[in-house]
N, C-alpha and C positions, 0 to 999 in steps of 0.2 A: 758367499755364505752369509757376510753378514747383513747385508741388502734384504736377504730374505728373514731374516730374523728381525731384521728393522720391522717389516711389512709385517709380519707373525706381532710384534709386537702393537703393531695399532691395531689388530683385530683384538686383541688381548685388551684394548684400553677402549674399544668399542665395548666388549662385555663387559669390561665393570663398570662403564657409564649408563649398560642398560639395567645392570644391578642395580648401580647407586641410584638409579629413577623408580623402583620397585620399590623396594626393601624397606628404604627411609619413610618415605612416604605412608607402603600401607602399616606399618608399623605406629606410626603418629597416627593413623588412621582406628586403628585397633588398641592404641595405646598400651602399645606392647615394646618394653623397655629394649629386650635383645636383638629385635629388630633396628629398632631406632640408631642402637649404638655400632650397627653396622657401617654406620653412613661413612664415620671419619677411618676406619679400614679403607673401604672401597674409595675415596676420595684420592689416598695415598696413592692406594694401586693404582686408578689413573694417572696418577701425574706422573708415576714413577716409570710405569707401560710407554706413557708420553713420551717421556724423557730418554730412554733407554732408542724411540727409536729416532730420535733427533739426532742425539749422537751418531747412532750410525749410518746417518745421510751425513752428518758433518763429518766421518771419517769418511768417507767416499768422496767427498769434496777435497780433504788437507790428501789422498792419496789417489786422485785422477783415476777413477773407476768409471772411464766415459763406456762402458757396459748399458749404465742406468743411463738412458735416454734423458732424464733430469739434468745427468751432472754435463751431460754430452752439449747440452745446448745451453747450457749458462756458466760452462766454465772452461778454462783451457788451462796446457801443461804451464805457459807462461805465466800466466794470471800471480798476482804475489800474493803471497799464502795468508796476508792478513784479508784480503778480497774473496778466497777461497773458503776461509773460514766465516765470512758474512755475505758468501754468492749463496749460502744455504735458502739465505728468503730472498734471491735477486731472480727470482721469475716465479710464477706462478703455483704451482707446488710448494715449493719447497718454504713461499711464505705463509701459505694455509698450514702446514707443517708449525712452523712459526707463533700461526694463530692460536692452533688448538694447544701447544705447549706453555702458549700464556693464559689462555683459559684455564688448562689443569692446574697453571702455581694458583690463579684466583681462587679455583675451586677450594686445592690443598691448605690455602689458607683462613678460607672459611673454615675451613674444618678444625685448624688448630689454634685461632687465636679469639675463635666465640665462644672461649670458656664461662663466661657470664650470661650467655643469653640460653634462656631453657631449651630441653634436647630437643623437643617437639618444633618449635622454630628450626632448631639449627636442621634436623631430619627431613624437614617441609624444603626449607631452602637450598639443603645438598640432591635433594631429590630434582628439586627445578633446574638447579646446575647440571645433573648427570641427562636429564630430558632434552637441553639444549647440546651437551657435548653430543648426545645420539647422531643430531642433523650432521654436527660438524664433521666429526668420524666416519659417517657414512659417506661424506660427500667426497672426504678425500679418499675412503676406498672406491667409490663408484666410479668417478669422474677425475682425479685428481691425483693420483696415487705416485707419488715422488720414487719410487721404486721399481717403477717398472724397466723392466729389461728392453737391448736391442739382441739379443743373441738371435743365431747364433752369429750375425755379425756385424760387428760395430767400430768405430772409428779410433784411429789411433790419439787422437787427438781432439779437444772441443770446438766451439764455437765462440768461444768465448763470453765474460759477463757483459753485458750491457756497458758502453764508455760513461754511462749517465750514473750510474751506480757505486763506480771506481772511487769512490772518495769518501769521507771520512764522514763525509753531513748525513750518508745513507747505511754507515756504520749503525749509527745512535737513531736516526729519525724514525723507520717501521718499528724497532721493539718499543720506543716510546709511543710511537703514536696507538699500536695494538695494544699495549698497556689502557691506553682508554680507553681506547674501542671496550675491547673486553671488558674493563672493569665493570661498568654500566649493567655488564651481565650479574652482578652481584645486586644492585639496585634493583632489578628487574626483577629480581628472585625473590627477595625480600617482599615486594610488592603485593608478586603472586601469592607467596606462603600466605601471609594477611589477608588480601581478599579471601584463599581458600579456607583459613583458620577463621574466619570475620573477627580479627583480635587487628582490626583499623582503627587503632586508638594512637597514641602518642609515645608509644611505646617502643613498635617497629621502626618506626619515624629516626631515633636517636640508636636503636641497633643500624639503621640499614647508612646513615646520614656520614661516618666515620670511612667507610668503604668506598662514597661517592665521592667523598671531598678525594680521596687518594686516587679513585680514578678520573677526576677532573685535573687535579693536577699534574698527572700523565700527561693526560692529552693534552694540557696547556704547552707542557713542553716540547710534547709531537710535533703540535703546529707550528711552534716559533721555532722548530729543529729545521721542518721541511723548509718555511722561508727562507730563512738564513740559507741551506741550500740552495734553493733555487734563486738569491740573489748574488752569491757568489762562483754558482757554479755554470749556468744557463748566458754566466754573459750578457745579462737584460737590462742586469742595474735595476732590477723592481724589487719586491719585495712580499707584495700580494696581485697574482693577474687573475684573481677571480673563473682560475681553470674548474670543470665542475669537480674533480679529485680533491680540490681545494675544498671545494663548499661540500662533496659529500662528508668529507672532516669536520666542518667548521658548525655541520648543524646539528652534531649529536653534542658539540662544545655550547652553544646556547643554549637546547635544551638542559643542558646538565650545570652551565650556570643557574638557570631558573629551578633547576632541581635541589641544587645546593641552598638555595634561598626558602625557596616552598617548607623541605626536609625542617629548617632553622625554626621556622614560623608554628608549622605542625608541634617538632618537639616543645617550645616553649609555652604555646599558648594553644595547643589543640585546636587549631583551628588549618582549614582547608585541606583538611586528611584524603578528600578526593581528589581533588585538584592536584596534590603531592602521588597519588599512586598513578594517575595518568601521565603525570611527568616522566615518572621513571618506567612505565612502559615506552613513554615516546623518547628516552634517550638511547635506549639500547634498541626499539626500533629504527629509530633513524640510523645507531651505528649498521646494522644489519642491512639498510638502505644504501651505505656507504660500499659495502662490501659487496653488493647484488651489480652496483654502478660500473666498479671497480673490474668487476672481474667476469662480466657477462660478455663484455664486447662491443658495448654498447654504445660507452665513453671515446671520443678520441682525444689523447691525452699524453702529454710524456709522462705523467703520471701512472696511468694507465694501465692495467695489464689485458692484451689482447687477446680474451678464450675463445672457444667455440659457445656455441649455442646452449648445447649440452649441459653444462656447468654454470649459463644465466637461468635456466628453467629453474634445475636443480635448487639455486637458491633463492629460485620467484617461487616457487614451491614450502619450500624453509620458512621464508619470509609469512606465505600467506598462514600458514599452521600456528607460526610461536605471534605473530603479529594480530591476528583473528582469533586465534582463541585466547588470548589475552585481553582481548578489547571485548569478546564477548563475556569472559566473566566478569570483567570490570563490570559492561553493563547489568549484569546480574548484581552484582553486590555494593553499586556505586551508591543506589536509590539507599540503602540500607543504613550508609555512613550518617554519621550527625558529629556536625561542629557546638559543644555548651558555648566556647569562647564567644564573651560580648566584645563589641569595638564600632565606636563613632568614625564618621568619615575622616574626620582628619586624626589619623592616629600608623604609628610602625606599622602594624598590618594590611591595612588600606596601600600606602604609602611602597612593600613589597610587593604586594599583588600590583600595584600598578606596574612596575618593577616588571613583573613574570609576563604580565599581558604587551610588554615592547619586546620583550626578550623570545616569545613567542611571534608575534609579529613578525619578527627578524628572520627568525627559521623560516616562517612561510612564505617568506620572499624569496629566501634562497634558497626553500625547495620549489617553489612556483618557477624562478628564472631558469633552476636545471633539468629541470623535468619537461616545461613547456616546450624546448622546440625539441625536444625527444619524442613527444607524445604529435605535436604540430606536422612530424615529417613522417611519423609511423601511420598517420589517418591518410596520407598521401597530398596534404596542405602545401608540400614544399620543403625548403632547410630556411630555416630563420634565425638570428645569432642575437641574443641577447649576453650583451656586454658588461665592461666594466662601468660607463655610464649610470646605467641603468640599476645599476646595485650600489654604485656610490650616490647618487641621489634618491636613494629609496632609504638607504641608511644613515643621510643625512637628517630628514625627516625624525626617524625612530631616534637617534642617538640625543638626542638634544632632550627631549622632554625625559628621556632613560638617565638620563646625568643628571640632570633637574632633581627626580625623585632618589637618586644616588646618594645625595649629595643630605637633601631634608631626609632623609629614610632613619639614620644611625642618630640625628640628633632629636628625632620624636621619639615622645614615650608608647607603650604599649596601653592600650584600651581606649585613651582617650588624649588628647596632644590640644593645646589650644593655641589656634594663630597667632595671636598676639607676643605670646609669647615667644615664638621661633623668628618674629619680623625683626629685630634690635639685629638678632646672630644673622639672620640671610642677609638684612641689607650691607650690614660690613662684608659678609663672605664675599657678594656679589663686588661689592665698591673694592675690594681688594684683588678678585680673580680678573677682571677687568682693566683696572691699572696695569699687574703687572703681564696681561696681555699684550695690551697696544706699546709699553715699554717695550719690551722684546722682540715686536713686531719692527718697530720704528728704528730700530739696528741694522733692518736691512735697507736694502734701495728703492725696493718696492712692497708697498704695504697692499698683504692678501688679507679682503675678508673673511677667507674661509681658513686662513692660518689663526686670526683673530677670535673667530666664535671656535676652532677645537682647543687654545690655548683659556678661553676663559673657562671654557667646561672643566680642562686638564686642573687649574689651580683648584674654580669648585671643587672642584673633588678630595684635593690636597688641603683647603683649608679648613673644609665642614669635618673633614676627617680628625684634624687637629683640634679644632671647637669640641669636636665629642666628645675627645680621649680628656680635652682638659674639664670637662661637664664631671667625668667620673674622676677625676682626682681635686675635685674643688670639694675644701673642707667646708665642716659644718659650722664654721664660725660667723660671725654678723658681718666681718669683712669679705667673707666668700672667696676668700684667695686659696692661690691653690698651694695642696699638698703634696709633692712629689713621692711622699714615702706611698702614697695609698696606689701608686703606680705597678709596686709590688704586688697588689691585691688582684690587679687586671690577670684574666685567663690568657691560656696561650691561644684558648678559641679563640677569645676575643683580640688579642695581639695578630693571628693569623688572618681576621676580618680585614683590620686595619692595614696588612703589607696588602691583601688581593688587594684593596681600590687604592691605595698609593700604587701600586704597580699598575692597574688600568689607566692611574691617568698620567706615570711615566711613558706607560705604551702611548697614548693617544697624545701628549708634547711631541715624540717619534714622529708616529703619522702626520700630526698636523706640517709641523716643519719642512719634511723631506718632500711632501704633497704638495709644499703652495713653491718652494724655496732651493729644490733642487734643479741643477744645470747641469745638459747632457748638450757634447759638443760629437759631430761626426768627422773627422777630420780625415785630411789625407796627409801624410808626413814621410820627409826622408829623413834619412840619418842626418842627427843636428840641428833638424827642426825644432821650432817652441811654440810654444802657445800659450796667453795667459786664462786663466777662469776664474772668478771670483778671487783675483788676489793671488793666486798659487800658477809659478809655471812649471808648465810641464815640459822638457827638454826629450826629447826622442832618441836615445843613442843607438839605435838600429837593431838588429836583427841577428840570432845565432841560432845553430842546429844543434838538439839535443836528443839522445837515444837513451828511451826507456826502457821498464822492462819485458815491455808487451806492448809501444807506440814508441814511434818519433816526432818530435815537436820542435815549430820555430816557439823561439822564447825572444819576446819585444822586450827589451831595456827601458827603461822608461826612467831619467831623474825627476824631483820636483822640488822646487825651490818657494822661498817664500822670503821676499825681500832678496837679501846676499847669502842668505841661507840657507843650505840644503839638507830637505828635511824627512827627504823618503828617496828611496830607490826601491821604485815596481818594477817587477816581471811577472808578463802578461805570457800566457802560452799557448797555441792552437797546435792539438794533438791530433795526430793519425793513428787509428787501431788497425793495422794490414786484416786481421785476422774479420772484422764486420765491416769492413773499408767504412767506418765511421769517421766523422772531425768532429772533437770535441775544443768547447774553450773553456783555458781558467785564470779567470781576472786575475790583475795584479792589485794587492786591496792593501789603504796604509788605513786604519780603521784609527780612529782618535775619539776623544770623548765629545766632542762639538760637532765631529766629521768623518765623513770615511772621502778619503780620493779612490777613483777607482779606474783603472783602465782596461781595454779588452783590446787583443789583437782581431781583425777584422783580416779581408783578402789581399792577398797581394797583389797588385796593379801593374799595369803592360810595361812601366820606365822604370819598376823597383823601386817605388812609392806603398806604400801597408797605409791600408782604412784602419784607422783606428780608433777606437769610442771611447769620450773619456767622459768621465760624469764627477760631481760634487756633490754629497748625498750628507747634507744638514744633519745632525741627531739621529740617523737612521740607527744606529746602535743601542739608543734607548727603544726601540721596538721590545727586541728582544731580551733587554735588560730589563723593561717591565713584564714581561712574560716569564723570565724568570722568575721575580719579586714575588709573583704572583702565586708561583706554583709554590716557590716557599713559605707564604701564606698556608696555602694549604697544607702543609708539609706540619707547619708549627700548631694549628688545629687539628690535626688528628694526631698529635702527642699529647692535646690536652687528657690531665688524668683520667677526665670520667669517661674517655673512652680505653681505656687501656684494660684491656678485658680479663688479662689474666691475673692484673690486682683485685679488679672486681670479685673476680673467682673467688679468689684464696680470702678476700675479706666480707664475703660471705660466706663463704665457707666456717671461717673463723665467728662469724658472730651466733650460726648456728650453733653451733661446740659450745659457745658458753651459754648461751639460753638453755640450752639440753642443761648444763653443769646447774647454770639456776634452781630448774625445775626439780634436781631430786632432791631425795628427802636429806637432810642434813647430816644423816649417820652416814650414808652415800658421800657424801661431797667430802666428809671429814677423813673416812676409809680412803 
């Protein structure tokens, strides 16, 4: 019964999302107040319709109702209940389920924290919201419907979730990563309201700019979620393999870097207000690109979800509608846009646009690499495999002169910047990010150049960064020394600027290090065996048998010493699921601030000899330490006050009360 009132409830969250696309809309349209103020009602009611019927696929899940052919093939009685309660989005339903539940909180929070921004915006924007949740809602009743029945007969038992899924990295990684995905949808919305309102001024820019930073920083942490997974769970010892479920992620996170920047540009200095609304069409198309890859069947991927045909139409359909007719009003109302903002070639503006046009470039390499031998082998060319290779030397290229401009961007001024003046500060930048390049370099045994040019870029980054911050606290006296107190003065915008590029260029010390400077051994070992690697041995103490609650696993002991020292004990485990006759592995991982050791149990061999992979992975943990940094960057920029919309409210609300009070006549004001 309650299956079915799940299902009753998304029909229930289809109609109000076809409301909330009517009502708001022609109400703005007629300028017709009562209409308008429908939007944030109907807003609720979706998310709450949403919500009410998530819950009741999660209680079919925590209470083995293999009835729903859903639950029947992604979960079992075994399964441990914290698995059961996040098997909800561990297959294909049940994460569109997922999706659209993150859509309605995005929606429902438009609704109630854009008390500042006028109703006719918010009405236009809830409206484009409820027109996209139409596709989604329909799509999972057409094609996708996590409710569906096996009666009248069905199994006693499931099939269990996926062994890939079983861990803790794919707990947090989809609600993070659909956090961004989705968010983008708010961007997007914004965009449209404004071309449809033609109110593309500088205005939308700084309403829509608060909502992207928050769903950039989702996604940032989506992605450093999924890696982190799949380098401790797949056994690879990697970190990025350039899967296309990878890149269909990673190209709505460029574009929306370059959105986050355009947005900054727009709001301060009204300039490239078109350029800014094509971005954020093109980040929430590309998430929507993401999702078509994803879920068509298209992809093969452990990523992956494998559907029928049916449900890639369905959202090559979706895609061509919200992607097409957005790009044709654009074209409509782009010609319309006018930038007043003046600005000389060498100046902050110039300087970001260069900025946007690598960061752009990038995406089109990594939708050109994923797409090409999709398209190569569908015309009947053949299968063609465009690699890791091929994207790390194309982004070799883009990343260098995108750091360059990173780096001079924050310490030129707006409208006009003169060379001379930035030469004193880049040539120390340069002579310092350089130094302590080939220093750091020169610690190991072998000196990589390609370790050496991503660490000079990494300091770049960190010291122009520093030079800035000290430009804005350098007092106005003849000695030009600086002012600590005026440190106080700096915004949290501006604070959350400065953690996103220190954490790009923690991330990229990560990469560059573990890229030139990590050592993967494949060994064959018995009990008692040792091996040394970079200074660390690793002692083998063999093999035992362990019963879970749904597999049984050998677990490899593994000491490791350094000098007379011992300084880790790993266990390394390769699991059997009886119930999908899968082998899963999960390294044994001593994670440290310089290093992570890493082991993995491999096959066992004909004389009771175990393969086993041991690796030494440099700084790999500042990856995702700068990807954190990052997203808290973001985090500390959308706290700043002038985006905080329900003080805005109340203080203007507050300043009309007293103009009103001004205005009357003085026996009024004295009464």
């Amino acid at each position: 019964m309650l299956a079915e009132l799940g299902n009753f409830s998304l029909v229930m969250a289809l109609v109000t999302a076809v409301l909330l696309s009517i009502y708001p809309m022609w109400g703005a349209y007629k300028n017709h107040p009562q209409m308008m103020a429908m939007a944030k009602p109907l807003a609720i009611g979706m998310f709450l319709f949403t919500g009410f019927s998530y819950f009741c696929l999660t209680y079919a899940f925590v209470h083995d109702d293999f009835s729903l052919a859903y639950v029947a093939n992604t979960s079992s009685a075994s399964l441990p209940i914290q698995y059961k309660y996040t098997g909800v989005w561990g297959g294909h339903e049940g994460s569109f389920l997922l999706w659209v539940m993150i859509f309605s909180t995005w929606t429902v929070a438009v609704a109630l924290f854009s008390k500042a921004i006028p109703v006719k915006m918010v009405a236009r924007v809830l409206a484009i919201l409820g027109a996209i949740g139409i596709g989604f809602y329909l799509f999972m009743l057409l094609t996708s419907n996590p409710f569906d029945r096996l009666l009248p007969f069905y199994p006693i038992d499931g099939k269990d979730l996926n062994p890939l899924l079983q861990d803790f990295g794919m707990i947090i990684h989809p609600p993070m990563l659909y956090m961004g995905y989705v968010g983008f949808s708010v961007a997007f919305s914004f965009a449209i309201a404004a071309l449809i309102s033609g109110q593309l001024d500088s205005t939308w820019a700084r309403w829509s700019r608060p909502w992207t930073i928050a769903a950039w920083s989702f996604l940032t942490l989506g992605l450093a979620l999924g890696s982190w997974w799949a380098y401790y769970e797949l056994g690879w010892g990697g970190w990025w393999f350039w899967d296309p479920s990878e890149n269909a992620a990673f190209m709505p996170w460029l574009a929306g870097t370059a959105l986050m920047h355009s947005l900054a540009v727009t709001e301060k200095r009204k300039v490239f207000k078109s350029w800014t609304v094509f971005l954020a069409i093109s980040a929430f198309s590309l998430s929507l690109l993401g999702t078509f890859l994803i879920r068509s069947g298209v992809l093969v991927s452990v990523h992956a979800f494998a559907s029928d045909p049916s449900r890639g139409l369905f959202i090559l359909g979706l895609l061509a509608v919200i992607i097409g007719g957005s790009l044709f009003l654009y074209a409509l109302r782009a010609s319309q846009v006018k930038s007043n903002g003046q600005y000389t070639l060498v100046s902050r503006e110039v300087l970001l646009m260069g900025n946007n046009v690598f960061l752009t470039a990038a995406t089109l390499v990594v939708l050109l690499g994923t797409l090409f031998p999709l398209v190569h082998k569908e015309l009947g060319m053949g299968s063609i495999s465009i690699g890791a290779p091929f994207f790390n030397q194309m982004f070799t290229y883009l990343i260098v002169p995108f750091v360059l401009f990173m780096g001079i961007g924050p310490l030129s001024r707006w409208k006009n910047q003169s060379p001379q003046a930035l030469y004193k500060q880049l040539t120390i930048a340069f002579g310092l990010s350089l130094s302590a390049a080939v220093l750091i370099n020169l610690s190991y045994d072998q000196v990589s150049y390609m370790a050496v040019l991503g660490l000079v870029m990494s300091f770049w980054i960190m010291v122009t960064t520093i030079m800035e911050i000290q430009q804005r606290i350098r007092s106005q006296d003849n000695n030009q020394s600086a002012n600590f107190s005026e440190l106080k003065k700096l915004t949290r915008s501006h604070w959350g600027m400065v953690l996103g590029h220190l954490g790009f260029a923690v991330a990229l010390i990560g990469m560059a290090l573990v890229s030139a400077y990590s050592d993967e051994r494949n060994v064959r070992m018995a009990p008692g065996d040792k091996i040394v690697v970079q200074g660390y041995e690793f002692e083998f103490k063999g093999v035992t048998a362990h019963q879970g609650p749904n597999y049984t696993a050998d677990l490899a002991n593994v000491d490791v010493f350094q000098g007379n020292d011992k300084i880790a004990s790993l266990v390394a485990e390769k699991r059997f699921y009886p119930i999908q006759r899968n082998v899963m592995t999960e390294a044994g991982i001593d994670s440290g601030f310089t290093r992570d050791l890493f082991v993995a149990l491999g096959e066992q061999l004909k004389n009771g000899d175990w393969s086993i992979r041991i690796y030494v992975k440099p700084f790999i943990t500042w990856i995702w330490g700068g990807a954190f940094i990052m997203a808290l960057g973001g985090v500390l920029s959308i706290s700043d006050r002038r985006y905080r919309m329900a003080r805005l409210a109340k203080n203007n609300k507050a300043n009309k009360t007293a103009n009103s009070s001004t205005a009357q006549p003085l026996s009024e004001q004295v009464s």
